[in-house]
C-alpha positions as CSV (number, residue, x, y, z in Angstrom):
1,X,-20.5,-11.7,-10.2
2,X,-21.1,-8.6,-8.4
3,X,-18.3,-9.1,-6.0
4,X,-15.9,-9.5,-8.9
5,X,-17.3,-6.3,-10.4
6,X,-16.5,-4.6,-6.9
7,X,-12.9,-5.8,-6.7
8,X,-12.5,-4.6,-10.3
9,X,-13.7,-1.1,-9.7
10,X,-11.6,-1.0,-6.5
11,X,-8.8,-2.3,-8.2
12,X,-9.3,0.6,-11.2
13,X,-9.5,3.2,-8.2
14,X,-6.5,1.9,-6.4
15,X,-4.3,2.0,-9.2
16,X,-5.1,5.5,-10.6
17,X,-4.5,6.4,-6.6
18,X,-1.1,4.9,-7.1
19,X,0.0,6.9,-10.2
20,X,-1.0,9.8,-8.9
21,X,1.1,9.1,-5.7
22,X,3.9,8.5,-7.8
23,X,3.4,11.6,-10.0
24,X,2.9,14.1,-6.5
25,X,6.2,12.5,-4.8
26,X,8.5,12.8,-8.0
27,X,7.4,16.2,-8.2
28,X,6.9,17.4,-4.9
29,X,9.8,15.0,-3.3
30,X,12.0,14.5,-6.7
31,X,12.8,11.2,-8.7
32,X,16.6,10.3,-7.6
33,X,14.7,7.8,-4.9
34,X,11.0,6.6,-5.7
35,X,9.3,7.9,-3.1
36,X,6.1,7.2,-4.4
37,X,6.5,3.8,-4.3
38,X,7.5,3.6,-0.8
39,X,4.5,6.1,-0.2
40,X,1.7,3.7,-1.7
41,X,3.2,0.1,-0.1
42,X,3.6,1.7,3.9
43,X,0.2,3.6,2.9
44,X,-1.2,0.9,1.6
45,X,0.2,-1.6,4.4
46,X,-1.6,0.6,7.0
47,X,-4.9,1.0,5.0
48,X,-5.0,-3.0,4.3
49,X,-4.8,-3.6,8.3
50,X,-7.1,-0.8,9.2
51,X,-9.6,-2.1,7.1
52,X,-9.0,-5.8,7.9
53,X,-9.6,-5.1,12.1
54,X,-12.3,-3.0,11.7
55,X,-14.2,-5.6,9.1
56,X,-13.7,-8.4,10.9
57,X,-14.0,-7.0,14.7
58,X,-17.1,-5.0,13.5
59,X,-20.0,-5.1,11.1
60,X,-18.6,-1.5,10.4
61,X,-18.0,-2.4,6.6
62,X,-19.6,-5.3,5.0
63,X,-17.6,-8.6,3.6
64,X,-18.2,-7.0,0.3
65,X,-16.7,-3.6,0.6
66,X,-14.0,-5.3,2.2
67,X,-13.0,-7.3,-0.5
68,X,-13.2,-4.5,-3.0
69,X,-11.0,-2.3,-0.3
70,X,-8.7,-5.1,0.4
71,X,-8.6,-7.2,-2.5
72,X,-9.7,-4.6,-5.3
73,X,-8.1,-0.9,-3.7
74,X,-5.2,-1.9,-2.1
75,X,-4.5,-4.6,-4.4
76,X,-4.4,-2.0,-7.3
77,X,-3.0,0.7,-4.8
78,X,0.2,-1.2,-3.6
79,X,3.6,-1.6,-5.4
80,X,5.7,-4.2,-4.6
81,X,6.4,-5.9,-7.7
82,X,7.3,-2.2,-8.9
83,X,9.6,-2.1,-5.7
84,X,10.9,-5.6,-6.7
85,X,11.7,-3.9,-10.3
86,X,13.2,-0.7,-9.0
87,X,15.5,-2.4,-6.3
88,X,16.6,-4.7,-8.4
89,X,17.4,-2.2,-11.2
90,X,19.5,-0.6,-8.3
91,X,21.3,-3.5,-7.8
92,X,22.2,-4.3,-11.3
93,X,23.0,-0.7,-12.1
94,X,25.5,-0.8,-9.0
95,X,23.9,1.2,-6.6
96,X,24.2,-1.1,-3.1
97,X,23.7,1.5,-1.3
98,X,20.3,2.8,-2.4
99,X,19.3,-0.7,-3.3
100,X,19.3,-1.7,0.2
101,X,18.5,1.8,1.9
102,X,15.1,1.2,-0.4
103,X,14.7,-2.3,0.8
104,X,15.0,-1.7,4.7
105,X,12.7,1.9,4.1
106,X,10.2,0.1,2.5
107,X,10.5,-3.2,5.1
108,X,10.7,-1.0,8.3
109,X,8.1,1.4,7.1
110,X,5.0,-1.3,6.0
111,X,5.9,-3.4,9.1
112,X,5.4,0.0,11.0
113,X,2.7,1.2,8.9
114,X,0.7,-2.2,9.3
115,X,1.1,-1.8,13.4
116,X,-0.1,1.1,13.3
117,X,-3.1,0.8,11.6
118,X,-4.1,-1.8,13.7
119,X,-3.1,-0.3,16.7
120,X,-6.0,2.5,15.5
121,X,-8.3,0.3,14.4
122,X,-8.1,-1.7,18.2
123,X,-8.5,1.8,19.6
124,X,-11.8,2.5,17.6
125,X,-13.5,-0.3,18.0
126,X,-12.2,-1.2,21.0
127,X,-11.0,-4.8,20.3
């Protein structure tokens, strides 16, 4: 029960995290492409395979926090059935263009993101 409780609270964090994400880039970036989504999922892409290498190449973060990071924050914190919605809404409304610059951004930039972050994780724990 306690790990369910975990996941829950991380879940609760990682979506608050999200809206305000989405609230900074609309204001700070504007809203005519949502930013904030592709913000959280290539955040949240790196984050999720940070945490992964260093929780299972280490004993760095315990089975428990990881599954409320993984499962319960990042879970909460990433979008992409709100990218599904928004591209899709591109599409519908006519706007190819956008539709598919979004889909490639967001693609590109987790698939980046996630190398990354395990590229940093192997260089800190040496693994």
């Amino acid at each position: 029960m306690s790990r369910f409780l975990l996941i829950c609270f991380g879940g609760a964090v990682g979506t608050g995290a999200r809206y305000l994400t989405a609230l900074w880039a609309a204001q700070a970036i504007g809203p005519a492409f949502p930013f904030g989504t592709l913000i959280v999922n290539v955040l949240g892409s790196f984050l999720i395979a940070f945490i992964m290498h260093v929780g299972s190449a280490t004993e760095w973060i315990s089975s428990d926090v990881r599954v409320m990071l993984t499962t319960g924050v990042m879970g909460g914190f990433t979008t992409y059935s709100t990218f599904n919605y928004e591209t899709t809404n591109y599409f519908r409304d006519g706007a190819w263009l956008i539709g598919f610059a979004n889909v490639i951004a967001t693609l590109l930039g987790c698939l980046a993101a996630g190398l990354l972050g395990l590229a940093l994780a192997r260089l800190i724990v040496g693994r």
